[in-house]
C-alpha positions in Angstrom: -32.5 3.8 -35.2 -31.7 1.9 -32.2 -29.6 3.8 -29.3 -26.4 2.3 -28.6 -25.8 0.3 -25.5 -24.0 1.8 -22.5 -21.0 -0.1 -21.5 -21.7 -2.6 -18.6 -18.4 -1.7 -16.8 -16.3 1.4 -16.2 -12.9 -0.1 -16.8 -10.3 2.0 -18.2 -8.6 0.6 -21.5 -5.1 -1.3 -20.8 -2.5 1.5 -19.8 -4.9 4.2 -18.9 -4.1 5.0 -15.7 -6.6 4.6 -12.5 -7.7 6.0 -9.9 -9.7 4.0 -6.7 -10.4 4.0 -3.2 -9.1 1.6 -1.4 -10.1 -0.7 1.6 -7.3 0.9 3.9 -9.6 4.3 3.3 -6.6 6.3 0.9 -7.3 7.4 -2.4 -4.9 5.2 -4.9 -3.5 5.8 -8.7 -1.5 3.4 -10.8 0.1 5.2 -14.0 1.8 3.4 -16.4 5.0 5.0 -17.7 7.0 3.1 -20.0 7.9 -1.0 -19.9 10.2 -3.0 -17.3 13.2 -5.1 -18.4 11.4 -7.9 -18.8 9.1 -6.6 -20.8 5.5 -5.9 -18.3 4.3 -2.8 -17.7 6.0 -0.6 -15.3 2.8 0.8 -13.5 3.9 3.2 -10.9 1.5 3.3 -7.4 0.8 6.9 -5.7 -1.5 6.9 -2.9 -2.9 10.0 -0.9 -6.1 11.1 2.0 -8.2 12.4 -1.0 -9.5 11.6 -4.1 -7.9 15.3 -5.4 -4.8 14.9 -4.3 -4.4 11.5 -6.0 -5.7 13.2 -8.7 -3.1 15.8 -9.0 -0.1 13.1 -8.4 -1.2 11.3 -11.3 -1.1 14.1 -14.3 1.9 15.2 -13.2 3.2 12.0 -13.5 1.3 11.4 -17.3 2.5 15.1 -18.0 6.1 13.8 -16.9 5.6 10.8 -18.7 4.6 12.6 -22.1 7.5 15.0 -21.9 11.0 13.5 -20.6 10.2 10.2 -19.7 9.9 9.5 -15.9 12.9 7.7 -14.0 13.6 4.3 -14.0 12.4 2.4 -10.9 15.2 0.4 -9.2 18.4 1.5 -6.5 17.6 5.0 -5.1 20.6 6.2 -6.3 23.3 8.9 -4.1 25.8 11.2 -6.0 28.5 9.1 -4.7 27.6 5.7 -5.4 26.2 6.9 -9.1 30.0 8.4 -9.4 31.9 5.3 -8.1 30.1 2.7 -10.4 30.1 5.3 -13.4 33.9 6.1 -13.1 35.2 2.1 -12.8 32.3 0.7 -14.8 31.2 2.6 -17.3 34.0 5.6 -18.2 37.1 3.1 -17.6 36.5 0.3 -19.9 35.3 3.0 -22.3 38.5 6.0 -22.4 42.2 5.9 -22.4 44.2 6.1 -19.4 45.2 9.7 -19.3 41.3 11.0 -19.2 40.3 8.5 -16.7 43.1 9.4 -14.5 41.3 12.7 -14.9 38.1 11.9 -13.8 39.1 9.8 -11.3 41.1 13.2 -9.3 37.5 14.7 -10.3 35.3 12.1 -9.1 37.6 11.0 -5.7 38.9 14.6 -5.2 36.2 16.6 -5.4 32.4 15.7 -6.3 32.4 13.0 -3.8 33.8 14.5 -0.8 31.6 18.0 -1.9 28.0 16.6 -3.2 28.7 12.5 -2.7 25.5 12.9 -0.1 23.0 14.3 -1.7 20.1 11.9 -3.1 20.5 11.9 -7.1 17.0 13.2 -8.4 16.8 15.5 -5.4 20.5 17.0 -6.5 19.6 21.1 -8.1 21.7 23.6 -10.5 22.0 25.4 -7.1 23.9 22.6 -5.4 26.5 22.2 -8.1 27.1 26.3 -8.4 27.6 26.5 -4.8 29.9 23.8 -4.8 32.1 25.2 -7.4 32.2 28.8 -5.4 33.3 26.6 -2.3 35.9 24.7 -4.4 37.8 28.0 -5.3 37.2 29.8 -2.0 38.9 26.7 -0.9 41.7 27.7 -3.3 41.6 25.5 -6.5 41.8 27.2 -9.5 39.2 27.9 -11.8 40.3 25.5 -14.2 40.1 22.5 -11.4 36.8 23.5 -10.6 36.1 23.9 -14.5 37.4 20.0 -14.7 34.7 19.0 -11.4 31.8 20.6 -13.8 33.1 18.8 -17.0 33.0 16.2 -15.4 30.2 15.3 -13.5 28.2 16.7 -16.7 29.5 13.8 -18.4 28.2 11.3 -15.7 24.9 12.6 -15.0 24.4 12.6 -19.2 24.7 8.8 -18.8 22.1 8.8 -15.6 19.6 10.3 -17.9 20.3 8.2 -20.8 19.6 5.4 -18.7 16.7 6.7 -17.0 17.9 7.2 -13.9 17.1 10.6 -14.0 14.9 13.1 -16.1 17.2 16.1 -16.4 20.6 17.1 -16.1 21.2 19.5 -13.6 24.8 20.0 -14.6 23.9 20.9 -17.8 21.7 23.9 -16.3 24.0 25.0 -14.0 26.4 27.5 -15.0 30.1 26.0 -15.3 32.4 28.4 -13.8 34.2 31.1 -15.3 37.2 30.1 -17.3 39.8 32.7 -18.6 42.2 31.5 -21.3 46.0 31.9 -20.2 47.4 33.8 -22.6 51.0 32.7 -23.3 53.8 34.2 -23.9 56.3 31.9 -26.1 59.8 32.3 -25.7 61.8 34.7 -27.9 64.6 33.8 -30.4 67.1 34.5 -28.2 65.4 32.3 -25.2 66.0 29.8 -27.3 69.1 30.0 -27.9 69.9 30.6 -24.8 67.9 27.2 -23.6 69.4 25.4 -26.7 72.7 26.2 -25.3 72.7 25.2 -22.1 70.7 22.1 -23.3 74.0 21.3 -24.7 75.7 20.4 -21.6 73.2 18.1 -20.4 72.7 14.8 -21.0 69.5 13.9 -23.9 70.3 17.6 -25.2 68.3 16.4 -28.2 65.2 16.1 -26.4 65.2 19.7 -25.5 65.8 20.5 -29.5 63.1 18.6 -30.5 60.6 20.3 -28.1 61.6 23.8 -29.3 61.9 23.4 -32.7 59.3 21.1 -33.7 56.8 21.5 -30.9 55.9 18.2 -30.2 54.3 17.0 -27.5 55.9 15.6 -24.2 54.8 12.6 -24.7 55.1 12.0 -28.2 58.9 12.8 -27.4 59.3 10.4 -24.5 57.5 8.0 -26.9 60.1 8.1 -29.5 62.3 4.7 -30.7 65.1 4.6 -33.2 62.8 2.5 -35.7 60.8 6.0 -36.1 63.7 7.9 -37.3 65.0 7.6 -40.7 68.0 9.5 -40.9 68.7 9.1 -44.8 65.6 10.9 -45.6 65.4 13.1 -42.6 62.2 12.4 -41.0 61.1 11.4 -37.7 58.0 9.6 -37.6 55.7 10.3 -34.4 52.9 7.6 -34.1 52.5 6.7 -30.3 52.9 9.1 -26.5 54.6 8.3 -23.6 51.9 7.5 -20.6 52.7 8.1 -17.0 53.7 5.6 -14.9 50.7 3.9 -12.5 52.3 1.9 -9.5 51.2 -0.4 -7.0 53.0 -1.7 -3.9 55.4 -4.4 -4.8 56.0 -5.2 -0.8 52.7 -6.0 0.1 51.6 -2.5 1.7 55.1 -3.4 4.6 57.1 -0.7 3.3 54.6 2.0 5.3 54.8 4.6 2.1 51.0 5.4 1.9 51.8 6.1 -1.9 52.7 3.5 -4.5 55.2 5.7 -6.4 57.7 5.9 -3.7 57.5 2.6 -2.7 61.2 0.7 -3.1 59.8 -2.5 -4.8 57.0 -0.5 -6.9 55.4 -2.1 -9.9 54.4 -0.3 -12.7 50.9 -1.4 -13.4 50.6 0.7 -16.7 51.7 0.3 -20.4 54.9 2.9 -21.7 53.0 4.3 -24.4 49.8 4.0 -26.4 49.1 5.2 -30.5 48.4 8.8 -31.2 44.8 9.4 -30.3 43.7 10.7 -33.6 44.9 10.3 -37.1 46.2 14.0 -37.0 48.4 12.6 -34.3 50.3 10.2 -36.6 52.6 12.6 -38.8 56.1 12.6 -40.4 58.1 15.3 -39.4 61.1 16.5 -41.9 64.7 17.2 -39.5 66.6 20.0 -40.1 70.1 19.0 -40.9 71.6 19.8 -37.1 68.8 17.9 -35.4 70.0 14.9 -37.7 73.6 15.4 -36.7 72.6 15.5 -32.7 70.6 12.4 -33.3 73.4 10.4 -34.7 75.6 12.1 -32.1 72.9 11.1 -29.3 72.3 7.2 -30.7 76.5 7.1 -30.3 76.2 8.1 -26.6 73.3 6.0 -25.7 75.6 3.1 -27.1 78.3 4.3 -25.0 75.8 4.1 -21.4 74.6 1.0 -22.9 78.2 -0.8 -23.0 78.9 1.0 -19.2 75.6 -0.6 -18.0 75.8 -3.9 -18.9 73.5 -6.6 -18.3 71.7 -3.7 -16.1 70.7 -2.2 -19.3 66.9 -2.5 -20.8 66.6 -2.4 -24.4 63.2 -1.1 -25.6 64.2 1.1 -28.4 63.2 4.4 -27.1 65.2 7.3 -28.4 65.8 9.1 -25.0 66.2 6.6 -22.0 67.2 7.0 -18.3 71.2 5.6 -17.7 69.9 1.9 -18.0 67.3 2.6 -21.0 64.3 2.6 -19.2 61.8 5.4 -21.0 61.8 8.4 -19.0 59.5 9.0 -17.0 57.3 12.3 -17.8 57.2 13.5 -14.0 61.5 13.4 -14.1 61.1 15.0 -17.5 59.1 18.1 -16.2 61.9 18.7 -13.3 64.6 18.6 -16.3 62.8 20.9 -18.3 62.6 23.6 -14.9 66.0 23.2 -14.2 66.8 23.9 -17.5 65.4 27.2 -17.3 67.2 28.3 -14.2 70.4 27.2 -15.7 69.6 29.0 -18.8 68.4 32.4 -17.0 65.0 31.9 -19.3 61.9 33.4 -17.6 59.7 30.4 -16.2 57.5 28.9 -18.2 55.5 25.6 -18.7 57.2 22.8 -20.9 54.4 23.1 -23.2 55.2 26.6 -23.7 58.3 24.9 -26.0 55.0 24.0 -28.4 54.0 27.5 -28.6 56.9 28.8 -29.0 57.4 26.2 -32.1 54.0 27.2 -33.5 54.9 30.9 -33.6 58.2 30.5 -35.2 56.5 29.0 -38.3 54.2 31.6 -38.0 57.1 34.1 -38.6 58.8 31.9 -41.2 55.4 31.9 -43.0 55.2 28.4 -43.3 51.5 27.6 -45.0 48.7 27.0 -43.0 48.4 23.2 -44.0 52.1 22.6 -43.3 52.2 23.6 -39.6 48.8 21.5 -39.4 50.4 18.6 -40.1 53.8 19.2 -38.2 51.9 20.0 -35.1 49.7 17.1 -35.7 46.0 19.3 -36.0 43.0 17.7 -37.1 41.8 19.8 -40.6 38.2 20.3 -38.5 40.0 22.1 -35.5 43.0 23.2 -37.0 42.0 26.9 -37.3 41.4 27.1 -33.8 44.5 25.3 -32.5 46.2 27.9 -34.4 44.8 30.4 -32.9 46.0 29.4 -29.4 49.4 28.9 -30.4 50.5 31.0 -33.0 50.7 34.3 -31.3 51.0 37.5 -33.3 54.4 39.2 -31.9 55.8 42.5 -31.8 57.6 42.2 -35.0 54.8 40.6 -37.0 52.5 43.3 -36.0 55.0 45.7 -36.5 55.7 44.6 -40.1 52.2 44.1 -40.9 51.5 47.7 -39.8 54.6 48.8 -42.2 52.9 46.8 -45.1 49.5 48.8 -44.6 51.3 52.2 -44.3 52.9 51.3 -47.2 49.9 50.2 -49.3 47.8 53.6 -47.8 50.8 56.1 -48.1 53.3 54.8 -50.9 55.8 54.9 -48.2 58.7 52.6 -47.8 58.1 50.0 -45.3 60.2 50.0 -42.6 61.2 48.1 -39.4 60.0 49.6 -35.8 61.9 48.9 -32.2 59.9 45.8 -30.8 59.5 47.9 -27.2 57.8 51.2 -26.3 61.0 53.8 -25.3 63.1 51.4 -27.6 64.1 53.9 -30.5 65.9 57.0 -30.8 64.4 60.2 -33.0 66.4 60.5 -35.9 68.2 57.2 -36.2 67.7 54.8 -39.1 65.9 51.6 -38.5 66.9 50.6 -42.2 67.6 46.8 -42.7 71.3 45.0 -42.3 73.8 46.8 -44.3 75.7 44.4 -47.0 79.2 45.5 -45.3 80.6 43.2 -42.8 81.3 45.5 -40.2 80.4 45.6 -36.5 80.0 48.5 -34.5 81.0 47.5 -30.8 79.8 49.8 -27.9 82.0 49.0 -25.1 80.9 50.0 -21.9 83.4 49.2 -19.2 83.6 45.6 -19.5 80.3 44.7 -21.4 80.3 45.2 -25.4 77.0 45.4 -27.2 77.4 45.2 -31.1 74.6 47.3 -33.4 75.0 47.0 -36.9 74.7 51.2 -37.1 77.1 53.2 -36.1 74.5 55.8 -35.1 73.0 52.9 -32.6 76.5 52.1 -31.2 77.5 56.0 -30.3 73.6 56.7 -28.9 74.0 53.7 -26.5 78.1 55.0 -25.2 76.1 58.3 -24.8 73.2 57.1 -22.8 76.0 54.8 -20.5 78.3 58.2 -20.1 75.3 60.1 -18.9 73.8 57.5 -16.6 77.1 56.5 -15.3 79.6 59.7 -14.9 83.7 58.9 -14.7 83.1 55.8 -16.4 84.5 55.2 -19.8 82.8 54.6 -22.6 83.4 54.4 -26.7 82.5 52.8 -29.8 85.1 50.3 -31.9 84.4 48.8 -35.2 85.2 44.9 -35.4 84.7 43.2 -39.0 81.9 40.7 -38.9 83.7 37.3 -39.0 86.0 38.6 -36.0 82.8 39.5 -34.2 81.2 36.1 -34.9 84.2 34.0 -33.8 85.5 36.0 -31.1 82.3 38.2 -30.2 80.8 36.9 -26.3 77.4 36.2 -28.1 78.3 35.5 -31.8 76.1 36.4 -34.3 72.8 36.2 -32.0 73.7 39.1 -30.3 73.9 41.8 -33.2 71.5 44.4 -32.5 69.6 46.1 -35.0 67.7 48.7 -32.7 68.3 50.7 -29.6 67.7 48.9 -26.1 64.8 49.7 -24.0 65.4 52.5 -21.5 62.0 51.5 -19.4 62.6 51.3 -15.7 61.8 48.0 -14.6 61.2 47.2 -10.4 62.2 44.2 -8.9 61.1 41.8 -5.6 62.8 38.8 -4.5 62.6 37.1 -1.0 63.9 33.3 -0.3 62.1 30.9 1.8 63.7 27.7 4.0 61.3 24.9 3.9 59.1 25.4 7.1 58.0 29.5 5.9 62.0 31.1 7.4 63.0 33.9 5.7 66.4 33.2 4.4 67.5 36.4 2.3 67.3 38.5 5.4 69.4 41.7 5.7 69.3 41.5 2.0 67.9 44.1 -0.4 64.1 42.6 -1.3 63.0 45.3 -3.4 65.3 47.6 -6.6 64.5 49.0 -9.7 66.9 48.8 -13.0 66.8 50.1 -16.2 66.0 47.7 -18.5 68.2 49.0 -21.6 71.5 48.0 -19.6 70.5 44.1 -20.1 69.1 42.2 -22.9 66.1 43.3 -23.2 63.9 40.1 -23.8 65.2 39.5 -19.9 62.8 41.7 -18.8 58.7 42.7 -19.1 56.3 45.4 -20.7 53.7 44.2 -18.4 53.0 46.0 -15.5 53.5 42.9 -13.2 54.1 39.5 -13.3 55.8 37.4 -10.9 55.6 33.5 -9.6 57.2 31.1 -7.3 59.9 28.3 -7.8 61.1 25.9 -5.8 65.6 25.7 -6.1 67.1 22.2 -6.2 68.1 22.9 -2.3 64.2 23.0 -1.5 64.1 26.8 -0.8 61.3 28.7 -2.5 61.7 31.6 -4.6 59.6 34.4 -5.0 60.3 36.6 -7.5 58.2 39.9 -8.9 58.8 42.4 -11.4 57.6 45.1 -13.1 56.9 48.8 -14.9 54.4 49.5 -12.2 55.9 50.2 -8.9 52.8 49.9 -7.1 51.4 46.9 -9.0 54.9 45.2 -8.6 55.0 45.9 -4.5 51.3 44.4 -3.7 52.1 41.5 -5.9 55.0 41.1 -3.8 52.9 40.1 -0.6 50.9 37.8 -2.7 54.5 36.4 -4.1 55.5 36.1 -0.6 52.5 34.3 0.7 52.2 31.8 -1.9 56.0 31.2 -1.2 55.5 30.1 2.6 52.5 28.4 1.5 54.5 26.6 -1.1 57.5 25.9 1.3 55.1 24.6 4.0 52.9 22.2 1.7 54.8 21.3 -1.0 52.8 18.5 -2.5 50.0 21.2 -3.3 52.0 22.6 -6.0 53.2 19.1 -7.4 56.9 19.8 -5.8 59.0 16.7 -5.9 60.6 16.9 -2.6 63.9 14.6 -1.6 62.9 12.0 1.4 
């Protein structure tokens, strides 16, 4: 049998990569790793002094080939210039307005101005962690640094899908670390409080809406008559309320280096855009005083509407500025602050309201699917949004307890004071007698009502002992009389014993510049809580925050069951305050020009 013939030629087969000496005197390989745009190979070229080095070049580039692709030949990329053409190329055309508006703070902010020099395939894990540890030395919160990760994930996912580079770095990296808020919704009587001093205020519907049915800011700003059908109750939600975008409409001469405060500003976004998921688009049922505010609201609005005149936009929104223009979220959020202040209602975010909404059905025991669909949550997610905003209070754990004990033990459940220090041995917790009597403790000036007798006389002992010479008794007022003539009508009936828990105090007051204004004034007290309403005040052992008053002063406010916790909180209180009063646009303060 006849030997086969050796090849005449060593050439490689097509794609198999080569390696050659050249005439310059350098070792060469050509690799081919994948196919150009137009369709020919895309044979990369490595040269090196020897034959072994080239060598080596070229299986790590089939081995990098063979596994994650190697990265597509073209513009030699920087972080900044992949950012800027992914943010207004490819994320813009692609997201709505309110997450691009988010990337863009993200993008311009932040990763730019922090990483925007590094090469793209050279950027490391390392880079990105060390830049997020800068960003919150620097002082942004964890969250705004969480937002910088998020985001430049997202972009450097579409560099690798397109081959600009082999691996994410971002998605090694580790993000940092992000604590969930926990929030505290407002109690019953918050609400009432809120709800009533909404009622002085012009678009006191808006603020009803918010805390009763939880929606959304902007699904409330988004509201028009046509969604509201008042013979069957329901309110239809179905679009959001965006925030304004402006450009100069003065041709950059008014010398405002902001568009929003320019006098002849053009808004260069649309009012509102659909719910972003079908979840979103829900009929809400009214209760029957929300229906009667409406119609009382939609017979004011006519009333601006006829002192306007031909000022006067009609767009059919629900809640309008004086010349029914939609209002604009920013204004919104100061409303919703000042409310609070005028109120007396702890501070809080405005989509705290939603929470607080959230937790009422909780308590009402509204069924799981119902509050899915009147807080617009997708059936996929709905069991973790309500976890986040139903939050288990006092009382439910309180009952729940009494249901188990009862259950275990045969006993009689039972209600339980809703604070620590709250209850009195001996006295009955039992539920509201069927007689309509009120049992007033008057102390001095201030009557509390109990529906015990046994609550009423413990209280006028308590006041007698912690305040010698004064007087102090018990009177018994029938129920109606109480409710019509009573300073905080039926709300205020107490079923339990007040808190006796000392609680300590900090205040200062800042003039805008960092000047102590409150000077020669008492910055620091203690007060027993039991002599106020008790959902005024806090178990925790500190909390405070900072507020800026309609004058421009900045508040800082602290308090606490932990005397030491409350008094170094108060430096911190007191620092952010100057800080606050000194940079104001920091903290998203709207300032008067």
């Amino acid at each position: 049998m006849a030997k086969p013939k050796k090849p005449s030629t060593s050439r490689q087969p097509n794609g198999a990569s080569s390696i050659y000496l050249g005439k310059d005197g350098r070792w060469h390989g050509r690799v081919t790793v994948g196919v150009k745009d137009d369709g020919t190979p895309d044979r990369r070229h490595v040269s090196r002094k020897t034959r072994a080095e080239v060598t080596k070049v070229v299986r790590e580039l089939e081995k990098q080939r063979d596994s994650t692709g190697v990265a597509k030949a073209g513009q030699t990329w920087t972080v900044q210039t992949w950012l800027t053409h992914w943010v207004e190329n490819i994320a813009a055309p692609s997201v709505g307005e309110n997450t691009i508006d988010g990337y863009r703070v993200a993008v311009y902010h932040h990763l730019i101005p922090g990483l925007g020099a590094h090469r793209l395939e050279k950027l490391e894990p390392e880079h990105l962690e060390r830049f997020y540890r800068k960003m919150q030395a620097s002082g942004s919160a964890a969250g705004t640094a969480h937002q910088a990760h998020r985001t430049i994930r997202t972009a450097l996912n579409e560099a690798v899908r397109r081959r600009h580079l082999t691996t994410n770095p971002a998605s090694i990296a580790k993000a940092p670390k992000l604590e969930e808020e926990e929030v505290e919704p407002y109690t019953v009587e918050e609400v009432q409080r809120l709800l009533l001093e909404a009622g002085k205020q012009r678009n006191t519907a808006r603020w009803v809406i918010a805390l009763a049915l939880g929606l959304r800011q902007g699904e409330v700003l988004g509201l028009k008559w046509e969604d509201v059908d008042f013979a069957n109750g329901v309110i239809l939600v179905r679009r959001g309320r965006l925030r304004p975008r402006y450009k100069h409409g003065c041709g950059d001469k008014c010398g405002r280096s902001k568009p929003g405060y320019c006098p002849q500003k053009i808004n260069i976004r649309r009012e509102t855009k659909d719910t972003k998921t079908r979840a979103g688009k829900r009929p809400i049922g009214m209760p029957e005083e929300l229906l009667k505010l409406l119609r009382r609201h939609k017979e004011e609005q006519e009333r601006e509407r006829a002192l306007a005149r031909d000022l006067w936009e009609e767009k059919g929104y629900v809640f309008t500025s004086p010349i029914g223009e939609p209002l604009n979220p920013n204004t919104d959020f100061h409303k919703w602050k000042d409310l609070l202040k005028a109120a007396n209602v702890r501070d809080g975010r405005l989509h705290d309201a939603r929470h607080t909404a959230a937790t009422v059905l909780l308590l009402l025991g509204v069924p799981d699917t119902v509050v899915d669909r009147i807080m617009g949550w997708e059936p996929g997610k709905s069991a973790r949004m309500r976890s986040r905003y139903q939050h288990l209070t006092s009382s439910v754990l309180q009952q729940t307890a009494a249901k188990v004990g009862a259950l275990i033990w045969g006993s009689t459940p039972h209600q339980f004071p809703s604070t620590p220090g709250g209850s009195v041995p001996g006295l009955s917790q039992s539920p509201e007698p069927a007689e309509p009597v009120v049992y007033v403790a008057c102390l001095g000036e201030r009557y509390v009502p109990f529906l015990h007798h046994e609550h009423a006389q413990a209280v006028v002992s308590q006041w007698g002992a912690d305040h010698p010479g004064k007087p102090a008794h018990v009177e018994e007022w029938d129920r109606p009389q109480w409710e019509h003539e009573g300073p905080g009508g039926v709300r205020a009936i107490r079923d339990r014993i007040p808190d006796r828990r000392l609680v300590h105090h900090a205040h200062a007051v800042f003039l805008p510049g960092g000047e102590r204004l409150n000077i020669g004034r008492d910055e620091q007290w203690s007060v027993l809580s039991w002599e106020f309403e008790t959902e005024l005040y806090t178990d925790l052992p500190v909390r405070w925050h900072t507020t800026r008053r309609p004058g421009q002063e900045v508040e800082a406010q602290v308090r606490g069951t932990d005397k030491g916790a409350v008094y170094t909180a108060y430096a911190e209180a007191c620092a952010q305050a100057v800080d606050r009063s000194r940079n104001p646009a920091r903290y998203g303060d709207a300032v008067g020009r």
